[in-house]
C-alpha positions as CSV (number, residue, x, y, z in Angstrom):
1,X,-120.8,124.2,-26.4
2,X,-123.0,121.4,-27.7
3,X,-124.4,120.5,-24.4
4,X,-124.9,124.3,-23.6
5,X,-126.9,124.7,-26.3
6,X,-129.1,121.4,-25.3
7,X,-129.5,122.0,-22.5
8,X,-131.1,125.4,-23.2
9,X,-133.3,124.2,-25.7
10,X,-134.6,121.8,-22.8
11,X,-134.8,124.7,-19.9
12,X,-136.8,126.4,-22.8
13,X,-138.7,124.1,-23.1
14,X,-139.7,124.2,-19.7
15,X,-139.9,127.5,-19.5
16,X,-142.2,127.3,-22.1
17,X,-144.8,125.0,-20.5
18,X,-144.6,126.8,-17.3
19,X,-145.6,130.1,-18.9
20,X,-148.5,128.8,-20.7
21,X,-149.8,127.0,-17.9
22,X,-150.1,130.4,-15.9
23,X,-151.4,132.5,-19.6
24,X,-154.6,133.0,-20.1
25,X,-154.0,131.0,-23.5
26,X,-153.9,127.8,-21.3
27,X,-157.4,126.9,-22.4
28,X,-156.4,126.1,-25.6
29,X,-153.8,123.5,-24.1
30,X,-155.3,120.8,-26.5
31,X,-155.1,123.1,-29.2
32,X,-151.5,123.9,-29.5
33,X,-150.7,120.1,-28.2
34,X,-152.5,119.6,-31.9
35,X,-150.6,122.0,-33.3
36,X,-147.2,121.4,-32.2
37,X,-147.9,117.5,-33.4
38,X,-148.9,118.7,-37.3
39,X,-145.6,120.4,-36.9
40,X,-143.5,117.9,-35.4
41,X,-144.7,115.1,-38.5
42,X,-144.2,117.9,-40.9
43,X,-140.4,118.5,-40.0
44,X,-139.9,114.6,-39.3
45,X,-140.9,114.2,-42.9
46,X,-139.3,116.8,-44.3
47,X,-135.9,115.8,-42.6
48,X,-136.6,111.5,-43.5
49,X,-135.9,110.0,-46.9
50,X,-138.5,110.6,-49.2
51,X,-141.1,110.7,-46.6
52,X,-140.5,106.7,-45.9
53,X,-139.7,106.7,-42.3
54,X,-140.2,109.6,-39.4
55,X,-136.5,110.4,-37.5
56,X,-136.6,112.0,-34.4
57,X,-136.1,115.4,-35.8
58,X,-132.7,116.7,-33.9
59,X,-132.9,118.9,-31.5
60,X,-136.0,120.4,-33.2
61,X,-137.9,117.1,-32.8
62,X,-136.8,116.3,-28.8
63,X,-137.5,120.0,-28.4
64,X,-141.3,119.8,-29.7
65,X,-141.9,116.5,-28.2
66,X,-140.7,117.4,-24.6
67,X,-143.0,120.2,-25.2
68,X,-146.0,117.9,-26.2
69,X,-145.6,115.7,-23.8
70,X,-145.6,118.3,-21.2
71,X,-148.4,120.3,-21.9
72,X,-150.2,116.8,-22.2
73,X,-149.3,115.7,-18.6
74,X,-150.6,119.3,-17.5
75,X,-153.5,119.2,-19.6
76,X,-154.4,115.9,-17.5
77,X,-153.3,116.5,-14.1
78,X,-150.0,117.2,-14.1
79,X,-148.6,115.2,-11.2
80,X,-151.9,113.2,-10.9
81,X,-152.0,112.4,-14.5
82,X,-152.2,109.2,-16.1
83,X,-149.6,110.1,-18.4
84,X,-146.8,111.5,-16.1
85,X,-145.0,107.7,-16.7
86,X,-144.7,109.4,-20.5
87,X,-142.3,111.6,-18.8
88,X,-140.0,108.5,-17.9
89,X,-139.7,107.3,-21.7
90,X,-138.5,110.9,-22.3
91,X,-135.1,110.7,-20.0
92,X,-134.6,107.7,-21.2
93,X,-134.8,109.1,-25.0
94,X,-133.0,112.1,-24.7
95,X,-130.3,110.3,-23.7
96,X,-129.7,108.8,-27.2
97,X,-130.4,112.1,-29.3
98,X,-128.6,114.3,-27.2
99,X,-125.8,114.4,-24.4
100,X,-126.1,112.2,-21.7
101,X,-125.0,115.0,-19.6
102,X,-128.4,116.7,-21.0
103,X,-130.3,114.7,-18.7
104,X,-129.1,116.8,-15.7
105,X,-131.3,120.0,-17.0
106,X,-133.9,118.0,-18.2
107,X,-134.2,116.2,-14.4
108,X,-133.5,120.0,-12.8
109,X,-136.4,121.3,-15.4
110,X,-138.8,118.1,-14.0
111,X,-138.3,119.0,-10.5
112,X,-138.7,122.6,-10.7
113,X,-141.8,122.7,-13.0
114,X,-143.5,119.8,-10.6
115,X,-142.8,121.4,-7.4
116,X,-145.1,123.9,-6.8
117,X,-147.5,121.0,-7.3
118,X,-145.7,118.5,-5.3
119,X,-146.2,120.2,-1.8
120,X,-149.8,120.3,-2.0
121,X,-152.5,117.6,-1.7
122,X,-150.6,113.7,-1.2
123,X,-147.1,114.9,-0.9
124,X,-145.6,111.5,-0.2
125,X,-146.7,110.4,-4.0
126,X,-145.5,113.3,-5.6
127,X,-142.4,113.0,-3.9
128,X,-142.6,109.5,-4.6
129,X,-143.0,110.3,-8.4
130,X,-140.5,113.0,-8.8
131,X,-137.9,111.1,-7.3
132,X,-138.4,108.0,-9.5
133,X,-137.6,110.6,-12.4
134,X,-134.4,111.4,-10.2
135,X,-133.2,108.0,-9.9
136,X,-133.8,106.8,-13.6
137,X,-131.4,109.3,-14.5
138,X,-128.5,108.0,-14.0
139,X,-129.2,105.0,-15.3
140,X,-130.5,107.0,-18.7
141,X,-127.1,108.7,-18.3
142,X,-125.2,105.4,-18.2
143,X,-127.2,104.1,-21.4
144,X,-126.6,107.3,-22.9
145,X,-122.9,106.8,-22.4
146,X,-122.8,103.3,-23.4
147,X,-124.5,104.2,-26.7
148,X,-121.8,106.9,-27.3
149,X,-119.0,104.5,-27.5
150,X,-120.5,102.2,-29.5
151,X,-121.3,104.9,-31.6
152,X,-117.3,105.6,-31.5
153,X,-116.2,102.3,-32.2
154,X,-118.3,102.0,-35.2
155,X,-116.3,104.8,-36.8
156,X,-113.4,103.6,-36.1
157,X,-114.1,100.4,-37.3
158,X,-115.3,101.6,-41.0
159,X,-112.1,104.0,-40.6
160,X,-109.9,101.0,-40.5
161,X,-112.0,99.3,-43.3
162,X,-111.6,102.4,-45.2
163,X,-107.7,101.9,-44.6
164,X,-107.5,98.9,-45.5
165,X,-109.0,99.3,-49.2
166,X,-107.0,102.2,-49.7
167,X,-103.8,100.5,-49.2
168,X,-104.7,97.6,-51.2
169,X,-105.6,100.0,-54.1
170,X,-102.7,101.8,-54.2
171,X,-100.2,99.5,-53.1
172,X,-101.4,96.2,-54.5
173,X,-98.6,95.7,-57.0
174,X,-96.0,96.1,-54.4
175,X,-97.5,93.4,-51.5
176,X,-97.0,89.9,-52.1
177,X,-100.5,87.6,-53.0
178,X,-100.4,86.3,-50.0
179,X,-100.4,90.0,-47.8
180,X,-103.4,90.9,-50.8
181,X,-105.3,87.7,-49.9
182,X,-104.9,88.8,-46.0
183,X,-106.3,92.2,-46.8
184,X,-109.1,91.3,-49.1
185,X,-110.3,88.6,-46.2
186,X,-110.4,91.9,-43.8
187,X,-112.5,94.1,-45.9
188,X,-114.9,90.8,-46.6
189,X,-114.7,90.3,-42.6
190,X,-116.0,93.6,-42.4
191,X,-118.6,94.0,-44.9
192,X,-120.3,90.6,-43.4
193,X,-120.0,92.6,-40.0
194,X,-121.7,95.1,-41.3
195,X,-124.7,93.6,-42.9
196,X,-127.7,93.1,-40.5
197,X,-128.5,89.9,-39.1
């Protein structure tokens, strides 16, 4: 359900872009490309820490971004642009906020919103350039993937941790010094784990 409701938000997206490019609004490209930036800032702060660092946003922020970043291409060329590379950092990204599987839509979106524009003038380099997009997937996916389990293994780890000093507050009368000892030297093991290096 997750990954449904990503992968909409990223075919929205899309959807979006490709409608404004063909309104009669599209003059004010730079405009709303302002506009949706002041708004992305304002929900990354409102959703960091006392305003000390900016996340990502969630699905809000990759939706906005995706968004910016598109119009900006279009607003510069679209598959000519100097900025189309932009578009690579993005696969590579959503991999890590969202499903890896969420790549699939977002390639399917890149392809269909570029193709009217790839058949015409040098269609060699705009194949060229889509496909690049094509073929970093998978390796985005793989990252994506990767990222996920280490993600996993984390938990698990601080789940154990957690274990660990909840047996040896409830049963530390019962264990012998020498079982406590062993237990303490796991919870310091992972506490120095923890801390960055």
């Amino acid at each position: 359900m997750r990954l449904l409701l990503q992968s909409l938000l990223i075919l929205f997206s899309f959807a979006l872009v490709f409608v404004w490019q063909d309104s009669p609004l599209s003059g004010y490209t730079l405009q709303i490309i302002g506009f949706l930036i002041a708004v992305y800032i304002i929900s990354s702060l409102a959703k960091s820490r006392k305003g000390k660092q900016i996340s990502l946003g969630g699905p809000l922020g990759v939706f906005i971004l995706n968004t910016i970043i598109l119009l900006f291409v279009f607003a510069t060329g679209g598959l000519s642009s100097s900025f189309f590379f932009l578009l690579y950092f993005v696969v590579l990204a959503l991999v890590f906020i969202f499903e890896p599987y969420a790549v699939i839509p977002f390639v399917m979106g890149i392809v269909l919103i570029f193709l009217p524009s790839a058949i015409k003038d040098d269609v060699v380099a705009n194949f060229i350039k889509l496909g690049s997009i094509v073929l970093i997937s998978p390796l985005a996916f793989f990252f994506g993937r990767e990222y996920q389990k280490s993600g996993q293994d984390e938990e698990a780890f601080e789940k154990i941790e957690e274990d660990v000093k909840d047996v040896l507050k409830s049963e530390k009368g019962k264990l012998e010094e020498e079982d406590v000892k062993k237990l303490e030297d796991v919870i310091e093991e992972a506490e120095e784990a923890e801390k960055p290096q």
